[in-house]
C-alpha positions, 0 to 999 in steps of 0.5 A: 521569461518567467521569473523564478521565486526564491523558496520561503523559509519557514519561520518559528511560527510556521514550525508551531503551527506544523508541531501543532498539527502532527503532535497534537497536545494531550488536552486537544483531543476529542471523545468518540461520541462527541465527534459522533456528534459533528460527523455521520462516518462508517467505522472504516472511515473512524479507522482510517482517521484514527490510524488504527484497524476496523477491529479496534473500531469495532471494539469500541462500539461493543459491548462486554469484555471485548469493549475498548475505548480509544486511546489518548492518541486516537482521541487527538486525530479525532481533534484534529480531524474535527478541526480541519472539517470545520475550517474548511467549512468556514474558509472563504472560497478563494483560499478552497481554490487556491488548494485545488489549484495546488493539489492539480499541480502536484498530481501532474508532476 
């Protein structure tokens, strides 16, 4: 008989830290080619980072009046993407395992 665990209730440190990672703040962002830098992606993977269409992305890399640049919003998920590359990096492998072992649990339900 296996013993039930009551449900954690998530403290205020723990909706910081939520807040934090889906509403990142104005100054935690990251220019294009400053993440270009850390990180050899494609323009597909740049859209699918940033939320926004191959088009958009390409218009940051051209030239003229078609040129854009990315925005405040895109700048920030290129942060956070930063940010979680390099801690998963840098963690210690039992907690890699411990995310594995999490995410095969919830694909067999």
């Amino acid at each position: 008989m296996t013993m039930a665990i009551a449900p954690h209730t998530p403290a205020h440190r723990h909706w910081n830290a939520l807040t934090a990672y889906l509403q990142p703040i104005e100054d935690d962002s990251m220019e294009l080619n400053e993440f270009l830098k850390h990180w050899d992606v494609a323009r597909e993977e740049l859209a699918y980072i940033c939320d926004c269409s191959l088009t958009t992305v390409n218009h940051w890399f051209s030239q003229g009046e078609h040129r854009r640049f990315p925005s405040q919003k895109h700048k920030q998920k290129l942060a956070l993407a930063h940010h979680i590359w390099t801690t998963i990096e840098t963690e210690p492998e039992y907690l890699q395992t411990l995310r594995e072992m999490y995410i095969k649990k919830h694909l067999k339900r």
